[in-house]
C-alpha positions as a Markdown table, in Angstrom:
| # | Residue | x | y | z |
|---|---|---|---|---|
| 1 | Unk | 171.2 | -73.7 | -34.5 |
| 2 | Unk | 173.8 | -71.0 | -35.9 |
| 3 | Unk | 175.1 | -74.1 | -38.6 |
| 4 | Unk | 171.6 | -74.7 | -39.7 |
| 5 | Unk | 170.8 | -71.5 | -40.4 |
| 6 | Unk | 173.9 | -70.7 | -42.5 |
| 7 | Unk | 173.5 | -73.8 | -43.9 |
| 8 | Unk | 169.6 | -73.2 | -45.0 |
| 9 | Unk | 170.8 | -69.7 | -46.3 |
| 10 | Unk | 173.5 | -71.0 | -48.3 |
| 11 | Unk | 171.2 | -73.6 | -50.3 |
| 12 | Unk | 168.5 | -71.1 | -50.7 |
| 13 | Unk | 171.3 | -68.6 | -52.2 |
| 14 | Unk | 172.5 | -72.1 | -54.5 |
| 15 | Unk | 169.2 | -72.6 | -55.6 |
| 16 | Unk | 168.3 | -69.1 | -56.7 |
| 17 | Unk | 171.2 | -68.5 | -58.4 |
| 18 | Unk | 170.6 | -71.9 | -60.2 |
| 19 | Unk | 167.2 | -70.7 | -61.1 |
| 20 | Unk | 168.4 | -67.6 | -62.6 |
| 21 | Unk | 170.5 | -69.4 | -64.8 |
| 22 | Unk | 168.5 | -71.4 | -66.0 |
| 23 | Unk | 165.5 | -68.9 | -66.6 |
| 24 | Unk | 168.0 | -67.1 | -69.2 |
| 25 | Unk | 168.3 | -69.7 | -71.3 |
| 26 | Unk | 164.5 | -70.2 | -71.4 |
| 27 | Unk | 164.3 | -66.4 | -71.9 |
| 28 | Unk | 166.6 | -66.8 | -74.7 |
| 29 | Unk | 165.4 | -69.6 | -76.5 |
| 30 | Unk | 161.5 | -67.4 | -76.5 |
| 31 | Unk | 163.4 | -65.1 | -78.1 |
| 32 | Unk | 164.8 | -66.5 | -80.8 |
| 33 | Unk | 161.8 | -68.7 | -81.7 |
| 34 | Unk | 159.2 | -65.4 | -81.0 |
| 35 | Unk | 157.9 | -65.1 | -84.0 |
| 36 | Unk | 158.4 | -68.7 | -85.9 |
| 37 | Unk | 155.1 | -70.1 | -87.4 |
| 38 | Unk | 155.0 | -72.7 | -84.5 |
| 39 | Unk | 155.0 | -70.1 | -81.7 |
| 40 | Unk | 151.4 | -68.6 | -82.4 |
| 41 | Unk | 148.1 | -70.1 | -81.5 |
| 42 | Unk | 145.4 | -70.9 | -83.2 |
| 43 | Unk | 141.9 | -69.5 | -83.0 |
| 44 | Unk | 141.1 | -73.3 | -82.5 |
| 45 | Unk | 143.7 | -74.1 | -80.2 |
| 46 | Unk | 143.1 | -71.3 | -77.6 |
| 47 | Unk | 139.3 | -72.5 | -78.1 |
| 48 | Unk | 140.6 | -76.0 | -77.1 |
| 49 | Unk | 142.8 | -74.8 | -74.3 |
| 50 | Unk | 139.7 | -72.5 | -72.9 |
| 51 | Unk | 137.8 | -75.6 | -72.8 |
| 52 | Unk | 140.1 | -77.5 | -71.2 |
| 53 | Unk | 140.8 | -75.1 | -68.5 |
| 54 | Unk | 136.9 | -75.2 | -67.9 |
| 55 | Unk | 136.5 | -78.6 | -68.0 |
| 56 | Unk | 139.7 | -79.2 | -65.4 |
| 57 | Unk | 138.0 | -76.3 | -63.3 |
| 58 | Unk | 134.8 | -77.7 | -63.0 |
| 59 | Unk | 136.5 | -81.2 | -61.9 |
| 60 | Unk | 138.4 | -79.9 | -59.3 |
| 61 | Unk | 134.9 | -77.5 | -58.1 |
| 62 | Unk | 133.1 | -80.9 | -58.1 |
| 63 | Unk | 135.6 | -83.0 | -56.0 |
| 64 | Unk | 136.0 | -80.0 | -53.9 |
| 65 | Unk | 131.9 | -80.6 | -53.7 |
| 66 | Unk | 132.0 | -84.0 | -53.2 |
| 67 | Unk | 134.6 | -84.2 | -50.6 |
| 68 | Unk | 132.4 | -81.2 | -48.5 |
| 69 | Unk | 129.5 | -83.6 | -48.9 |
| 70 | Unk | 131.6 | -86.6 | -47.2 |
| 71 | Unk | 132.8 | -84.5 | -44.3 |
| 72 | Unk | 128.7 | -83.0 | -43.9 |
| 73 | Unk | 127.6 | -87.2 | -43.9 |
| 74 | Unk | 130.5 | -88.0 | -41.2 |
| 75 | Unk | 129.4 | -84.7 | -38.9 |
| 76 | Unk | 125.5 | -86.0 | -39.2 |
| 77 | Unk | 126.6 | -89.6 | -38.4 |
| 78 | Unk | 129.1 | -88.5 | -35.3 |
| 79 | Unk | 125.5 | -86.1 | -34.5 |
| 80 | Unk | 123.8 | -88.6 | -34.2 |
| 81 | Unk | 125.7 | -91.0 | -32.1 |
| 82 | Unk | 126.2 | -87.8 | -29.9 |
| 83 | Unk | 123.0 | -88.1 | -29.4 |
| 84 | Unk | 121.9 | -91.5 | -28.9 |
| 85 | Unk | 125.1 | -91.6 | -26.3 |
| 86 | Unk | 123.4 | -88.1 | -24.2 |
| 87 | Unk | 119.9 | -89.9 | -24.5 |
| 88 | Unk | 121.7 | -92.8 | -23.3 |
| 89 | Unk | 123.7 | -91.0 | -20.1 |
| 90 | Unk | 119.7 | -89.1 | -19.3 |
| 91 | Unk | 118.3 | -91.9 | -19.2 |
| 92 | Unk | 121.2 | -94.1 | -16.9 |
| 93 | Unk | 120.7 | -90.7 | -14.8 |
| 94 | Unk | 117.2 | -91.0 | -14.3 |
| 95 | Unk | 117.3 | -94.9 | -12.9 |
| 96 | Unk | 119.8 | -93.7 | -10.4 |
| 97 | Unk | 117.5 | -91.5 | -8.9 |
| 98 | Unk | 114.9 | -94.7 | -8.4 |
């Protein structure tokens, strides 16, 4: 137990100092392109992205929809066999008692 746990804390200590690293280089490479023609947006292009970020947002609300509808029909379905199974049971209940 005592093993595992050093051994989880040493590869979460390996991994954050390899993040680290690697964000400066990504922090320095923003800075020396801030600034260049290529790192600005468009009007157009943040339109674009805008719209994209809709459109991706309205998928995943709909599948989100659609998978609530699925679980509702199963629910209904397993309902109904409940029920058909209890009406079932009553009724093998009342012919015992004649």
């Amino acid at each position: 137990m005592k093993k595992t746990s050093i051994l989880l804390a040493t590869a979460f200590i390996a991994s954050t100092l390899l993040t680290a690293c690697g964000s400066g280089a990504n922090t320095r490479s923003m800075n020396e392109n801030r600034g260049a023609a290529g790192s600005h947006v468009s009007g157009a292009q943040a339109r674009q992205y805008a719209r994209q970020q809709q459109l991706e947002s309205n998928e995943v609300r709909l599948e989100n929809m659609k998978r609530r509808q699925n679980t509702d029909a199963i629910k209904e379905g397993a309902g109904a066999v409940r029920s058909a199974a209890s009406a079932i049971h009553s009724l093998d209940s009342l012919r015992s008692l004649f």
